[in-house]
C-alpha positions as CSV (number, residue, x, y, z in Angstrom):
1,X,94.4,-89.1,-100.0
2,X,93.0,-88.6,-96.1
3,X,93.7,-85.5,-94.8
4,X,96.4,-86.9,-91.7
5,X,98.4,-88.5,-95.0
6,X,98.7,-85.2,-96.2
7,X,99.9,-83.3,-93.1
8,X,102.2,-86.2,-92.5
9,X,103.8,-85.9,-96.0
10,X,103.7,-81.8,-95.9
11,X,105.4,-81.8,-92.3
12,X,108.1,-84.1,-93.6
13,X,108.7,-82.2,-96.4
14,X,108.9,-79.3,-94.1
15,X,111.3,-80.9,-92.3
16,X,113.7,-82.0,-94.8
17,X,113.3,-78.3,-96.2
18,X,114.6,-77.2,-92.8
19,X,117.7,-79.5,-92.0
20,X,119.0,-79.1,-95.8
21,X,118.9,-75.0,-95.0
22,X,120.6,-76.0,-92.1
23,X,123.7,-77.5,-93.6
24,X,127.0,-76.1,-94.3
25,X,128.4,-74.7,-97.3
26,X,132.0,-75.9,-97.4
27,X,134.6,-73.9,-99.9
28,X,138.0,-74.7,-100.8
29,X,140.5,-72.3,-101.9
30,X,143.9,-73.1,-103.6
31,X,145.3,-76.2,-103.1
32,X,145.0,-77.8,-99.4
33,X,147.9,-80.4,-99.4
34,X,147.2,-83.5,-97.3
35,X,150.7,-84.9,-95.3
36,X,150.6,-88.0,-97.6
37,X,151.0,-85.6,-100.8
38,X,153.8,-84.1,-99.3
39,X,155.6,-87.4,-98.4
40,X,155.3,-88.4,-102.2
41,X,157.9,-85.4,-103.1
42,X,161.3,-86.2,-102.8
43,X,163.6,-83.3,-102.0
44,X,166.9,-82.8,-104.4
45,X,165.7,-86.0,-106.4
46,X,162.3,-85.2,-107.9
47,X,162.4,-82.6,-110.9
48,X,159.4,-79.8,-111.0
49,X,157.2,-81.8,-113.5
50,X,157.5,-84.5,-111.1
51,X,156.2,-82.6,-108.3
52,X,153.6,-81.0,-110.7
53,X,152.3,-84.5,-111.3
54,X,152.5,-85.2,-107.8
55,X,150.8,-82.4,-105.5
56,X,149.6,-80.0,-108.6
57,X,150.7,-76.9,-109.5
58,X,151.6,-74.0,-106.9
59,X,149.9,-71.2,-105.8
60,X,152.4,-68.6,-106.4
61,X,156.2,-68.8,-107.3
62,X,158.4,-66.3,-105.4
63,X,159.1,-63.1,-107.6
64,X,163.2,-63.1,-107.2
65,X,163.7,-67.2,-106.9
66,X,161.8,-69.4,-109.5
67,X,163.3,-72.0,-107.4
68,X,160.6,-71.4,-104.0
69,X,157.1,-72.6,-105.0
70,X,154.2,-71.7,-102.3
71,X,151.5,-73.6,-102.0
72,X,148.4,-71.6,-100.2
73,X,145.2,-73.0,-99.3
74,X,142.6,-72.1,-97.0
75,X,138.7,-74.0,-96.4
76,X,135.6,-72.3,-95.1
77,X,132.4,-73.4,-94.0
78,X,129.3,-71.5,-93.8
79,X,126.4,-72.1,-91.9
80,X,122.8,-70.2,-92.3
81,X,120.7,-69.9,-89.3
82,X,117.3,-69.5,-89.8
C-alpha cells in the first residue's frame, strides 16, 4: 500500500470518526402519543383493555379517580461538541 493510499484511508476514517461524534443522542421517555393514536380511542364506547391495546398503557392513573389515566411523555436530544 503507497503511502497517499494510506493517508487517504486514515483521513476518511478520521472523518467518519468525527461526524458520528457529532450526532445526536435522541431519548424517549414515557409514552409520546402520535394524533393518529389518539383518533383510534373512542370516547364512552371503547373499554380500558381496548384503549390498552390501542395507545399502551398510561403513565400514571390519578390517585382519587381510577377513571383519569395520564399519559406523559417527553423526547430529548443531545448533542456533543467537540
Amino acid at each position: 500500500m503507497k503511502i497517499s493510499s494510506k493517508i487517504l484511508t486514515l483521513s476518511c476514517i478520521a472523518t467518519l470518526s468525527f461526524l458520528a461524534a457529532c450526532t445526536p443522542v435522541t431519548a424517549i421517555r414515557g409514552n409520546l402519543l402520535e394524533d393518529y393514536q389518539l383518533k383510534e380511542v373512542v370516547p364512552g364506547i371503547d373499554s380500558r383493555e381496548d384503549v390498552t391495546r390501542k395507545i399502551g398503557s398510561p403513565t400514571t392513573i390519578a390517585p382519587f379517580d381510577d377513571k383519569v389515566w395520564y399519559y406523559m411523555g417527553q423526547k430529548t436530544a443531545k448533542k456533543q461538541i467537540l
